[in-house]
N, C-alpha and C positions, 0 to 999 in steps of 0.2 A: 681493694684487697679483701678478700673471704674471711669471715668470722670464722676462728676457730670456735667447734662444739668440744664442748665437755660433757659428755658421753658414760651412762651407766647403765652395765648391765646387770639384770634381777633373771638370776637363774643360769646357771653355766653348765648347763649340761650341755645334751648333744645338738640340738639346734642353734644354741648359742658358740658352739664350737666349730659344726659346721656350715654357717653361714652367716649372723651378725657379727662378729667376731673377725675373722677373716677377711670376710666385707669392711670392715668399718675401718681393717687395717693399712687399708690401700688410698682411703681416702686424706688426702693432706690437711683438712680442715676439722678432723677428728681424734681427739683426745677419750682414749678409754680410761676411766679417772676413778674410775669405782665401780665395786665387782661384789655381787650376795648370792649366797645360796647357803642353804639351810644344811649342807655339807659344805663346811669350811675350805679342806681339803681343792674342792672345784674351784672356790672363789680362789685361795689362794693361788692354783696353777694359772688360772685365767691370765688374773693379774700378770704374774713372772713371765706369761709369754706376749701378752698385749697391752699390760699396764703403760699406764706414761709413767713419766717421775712423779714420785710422792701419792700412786694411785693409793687408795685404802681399800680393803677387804671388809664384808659385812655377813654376817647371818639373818641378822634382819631387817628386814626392807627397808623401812618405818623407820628406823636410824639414820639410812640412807638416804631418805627424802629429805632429812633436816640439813640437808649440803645446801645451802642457797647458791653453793657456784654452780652447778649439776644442770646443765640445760635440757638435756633429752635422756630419758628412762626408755632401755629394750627390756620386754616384759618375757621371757622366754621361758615362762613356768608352764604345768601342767594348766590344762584348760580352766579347771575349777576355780584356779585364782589371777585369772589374767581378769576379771574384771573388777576383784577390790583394789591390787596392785594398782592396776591402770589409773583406775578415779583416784587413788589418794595421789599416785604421781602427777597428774593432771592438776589438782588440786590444791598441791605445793610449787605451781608455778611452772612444769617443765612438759615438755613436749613428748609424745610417746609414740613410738612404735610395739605395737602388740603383735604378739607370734599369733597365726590361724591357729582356730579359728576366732571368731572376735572376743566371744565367752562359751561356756559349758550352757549358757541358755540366752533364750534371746530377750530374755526379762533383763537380762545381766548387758545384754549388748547394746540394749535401748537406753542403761542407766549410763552405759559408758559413752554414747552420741549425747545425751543431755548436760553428762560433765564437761565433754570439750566443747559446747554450744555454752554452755554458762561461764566457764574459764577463757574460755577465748584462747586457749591454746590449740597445736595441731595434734592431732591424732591419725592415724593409720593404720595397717593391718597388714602384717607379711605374706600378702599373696604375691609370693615374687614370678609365678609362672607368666603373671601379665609380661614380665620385664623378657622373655627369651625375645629370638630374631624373629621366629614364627610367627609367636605369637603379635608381637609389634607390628609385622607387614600385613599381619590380617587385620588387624585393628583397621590400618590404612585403608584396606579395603572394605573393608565395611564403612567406613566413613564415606567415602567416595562414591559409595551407589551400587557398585558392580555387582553387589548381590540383590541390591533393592529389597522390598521388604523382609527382614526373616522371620516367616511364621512358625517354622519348626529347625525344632533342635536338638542334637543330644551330645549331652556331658558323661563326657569316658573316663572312668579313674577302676580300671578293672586289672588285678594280680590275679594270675591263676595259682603261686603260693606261695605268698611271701605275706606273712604274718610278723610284726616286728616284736619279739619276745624280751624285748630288756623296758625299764623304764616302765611307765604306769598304762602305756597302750591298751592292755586288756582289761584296763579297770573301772568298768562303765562309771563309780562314783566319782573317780577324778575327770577323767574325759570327756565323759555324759554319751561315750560310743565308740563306734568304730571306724571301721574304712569308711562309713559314710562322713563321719566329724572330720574325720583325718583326712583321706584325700580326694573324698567324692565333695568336702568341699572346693577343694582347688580350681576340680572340674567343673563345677556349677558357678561361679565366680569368675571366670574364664567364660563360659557363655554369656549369664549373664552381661558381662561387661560389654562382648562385641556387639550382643541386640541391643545395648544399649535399652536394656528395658529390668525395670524394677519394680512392677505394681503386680504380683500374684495374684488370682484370683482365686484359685483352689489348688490344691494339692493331695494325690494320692500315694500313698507309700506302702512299699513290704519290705520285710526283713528278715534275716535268716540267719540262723544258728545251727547250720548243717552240719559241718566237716571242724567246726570248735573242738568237737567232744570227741575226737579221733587221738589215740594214742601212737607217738612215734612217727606220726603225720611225715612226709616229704615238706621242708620248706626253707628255703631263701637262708633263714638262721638258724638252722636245725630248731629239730621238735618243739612245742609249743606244750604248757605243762595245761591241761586242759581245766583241771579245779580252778586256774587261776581266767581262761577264756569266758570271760562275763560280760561280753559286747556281743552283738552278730557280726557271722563273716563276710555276710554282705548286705546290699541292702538297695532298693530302687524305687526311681520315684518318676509321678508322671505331674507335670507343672501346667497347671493351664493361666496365663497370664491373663491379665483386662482385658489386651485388646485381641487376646482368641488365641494368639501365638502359646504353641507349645513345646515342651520341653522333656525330653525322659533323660533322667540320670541314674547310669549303671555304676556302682561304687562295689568292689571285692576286695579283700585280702587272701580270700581262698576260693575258689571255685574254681570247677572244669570248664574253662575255655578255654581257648589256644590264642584267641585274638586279644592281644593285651595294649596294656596302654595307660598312661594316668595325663591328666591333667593334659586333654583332649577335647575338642569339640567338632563336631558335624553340624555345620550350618546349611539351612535351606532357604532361599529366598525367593523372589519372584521375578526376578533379573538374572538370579547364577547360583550357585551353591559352593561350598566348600568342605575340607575334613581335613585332619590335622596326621592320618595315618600315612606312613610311609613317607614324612615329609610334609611339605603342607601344599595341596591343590587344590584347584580352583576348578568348575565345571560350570558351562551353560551354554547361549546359541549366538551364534553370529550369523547374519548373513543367509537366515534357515536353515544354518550347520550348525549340528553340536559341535563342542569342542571341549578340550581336558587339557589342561594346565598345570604341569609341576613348578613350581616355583623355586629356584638355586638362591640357597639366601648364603652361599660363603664365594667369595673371589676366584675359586679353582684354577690351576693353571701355574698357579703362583709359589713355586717354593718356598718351604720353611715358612707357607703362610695358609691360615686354613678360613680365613675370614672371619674369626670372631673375635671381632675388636673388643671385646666387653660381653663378661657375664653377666648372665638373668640378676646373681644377686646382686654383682658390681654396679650395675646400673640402677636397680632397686635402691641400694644404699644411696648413690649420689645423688637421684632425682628426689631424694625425700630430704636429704640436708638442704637442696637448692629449694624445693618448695618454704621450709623455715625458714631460709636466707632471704629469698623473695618472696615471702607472704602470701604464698598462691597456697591451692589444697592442692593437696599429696595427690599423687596418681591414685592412691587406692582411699577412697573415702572412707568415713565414719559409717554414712548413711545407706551405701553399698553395701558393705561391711554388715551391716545390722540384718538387710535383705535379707543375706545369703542366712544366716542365723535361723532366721525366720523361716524362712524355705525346710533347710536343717529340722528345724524341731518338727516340722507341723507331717513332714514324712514320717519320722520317728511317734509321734502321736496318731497320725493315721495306721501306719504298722501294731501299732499296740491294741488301735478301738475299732479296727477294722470299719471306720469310718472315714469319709473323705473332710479334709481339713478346709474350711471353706475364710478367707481371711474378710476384713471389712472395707 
């Protein structure tokens, strides 16, 4: 019989709302038992709509963590503080899932892999895009060869204009950025993972603060108040790994393009290639024939049934209780996790010193 978790969440705003939360409610082996955020108000809704019996409400954290029933902490705070959250949750004995990206810096991300390597607790990081159908059968396929080596890459997280205007998004001190932190990580974390490759060797990054300072702007949430626009709107980077493999990541929340996309990847190998646009296909040679592959990842044909037996985050959420259950690491590591961090800042400091970020 499956261990039930007793489950708390730190931070109940809108990630906590629209996806741990939700997620966590579907699972039978998950008890939401306690609920904080620094607006009462939040915690207390959370609760009334997800609590179990007798959950308790918290403002602060730190109170929370003195529940010795408490098995696993969701950290779903602003960037700045998922990495003291996280180590003191660690640290009182419980298991954690951290919202992307790992920390606001990657000094902060490496302190948080040395707390769950010292606790011996699990740790993880909500990159639930690994968890779609897509992205899963690509995985497959890159396991099995069909691409063979990938030596080039590129990570898509580009809005032509959707700036998200509530919440602390624009405010590089809590965030530590922009659509590059937000969801040009996803994109890069998502490559990364199918090359299966995590040793940088250098990286080159720009950034830009175009179309921030535009009044009355066209976008996704209406206008953007621009005194408050203190991040760039976008931002790029070119990754040169160890063993030569490389990587360009395009990250927007505002620019002119028409070809959009987030949390995408185009892979190149030396057996076949792939891209996640339009669906996800596959391309390379058989036979001394090219060939191009769309891949049907839902059942068709089938009323009242569209093939997806399980969301991105539905399956995110189970395969990290059964990792705690079973004792294995989480689909999504500490150590990966920390990569992409690293990756993240050293664009952002190349952007700034117009120098290229050279790692050891």
């Amino acid at each position: 019989m499956s261990k039930t978790f007793r489950i708390a969440i730190i931070g109940c705003g809108g990630i906590a709302n629209g996806k741990h939360m939700p997620a966590l409610s579907k699972r039978p082996n998950a008890q939401m038992v306690a609920f904080c955020d620094i607006i009462e108000e939040r915690a207390v809704e959370a609760k009334e709509k997800y609590g179990a019996e007798g959950a308790k409400v918290y403002t602060d954290y730190q109170e929370l963590l003195k529940d010795k029933t408490i098995d696993i902490v969701h950290v779903c705070t602003p960037n700045d503080s998922h990495a003291e959250i996280a180590i003191a949750a660690l640290e009182s004995d419980k298991h954690v899932m951290c919202e992307k990206p790992m920390a606001k810096t990657a000094a902060d991300a490496r302190r948080m892999v040395e707390a769950a390597e010292r606790t011996g607790k699990k740790l993880t990081v909500g990159y639930n895009n690994r968890f779609r159908s897509d992205s899963q059968y690509l995985k497959k396929v890159c396991e099995d060869g069909t691409l063979g080596e990938v030596y080039y890459a590129k990570a898509h997280a580009i809005r032509r204009r959707a700036v998200p205007t509530w919440g602390v998004f624009l405010d590089e001190e809590k965030q530590g950025g922009g659509p590059l932190i937000d969801i040009g990580t996803h994109a890069l974390d998502l490559t990364l993972w199918m090359m299966d490759n995590y040793e940088p060797a250098v990286v080159l990054g720009s950034s830009f603060h175009k179309l921030g300072g535009k009044e009355n702007a066209a976008n996704s949430w209406g206008p953007w108040d621009p005194a408050k626009f203190t991040v760039e709107d976008s931002a790029f980077g070119m990754i040169k790994m160890k063993n030569g493999a490389t990587i360009v990541l395009e990250s927007s929340w505002a620019i002119n393009m028409t070809q959009i996309g987030e949390a995408k990847c185009t892979l190149c190998g030396t057996e076949g290639g792939a891209d996640m646009w339009d669906g996800l296909n596959i391309n390379g040679e058989k036979h001394s024939r090219l060939y191009e592959q769309k891949i049907e990842l839902n059942a068709g044909g089938v009323a009242f049934y569209d093939g997806e037996t399980i969301r991105d985050i539905d399956l995110e959420m189970q395969l990290w209780l059964e990792a705690i259950e079973q004792d294995k690491d989480p689909v999504v590591t500490p150590k990966q996790a920390c990569v992409v961090s690293e990756i993240l800042e050293a664009i952002y400091e190349s952007a700034r010193t117009g120098q290229a970020v050279v790692f050891e």
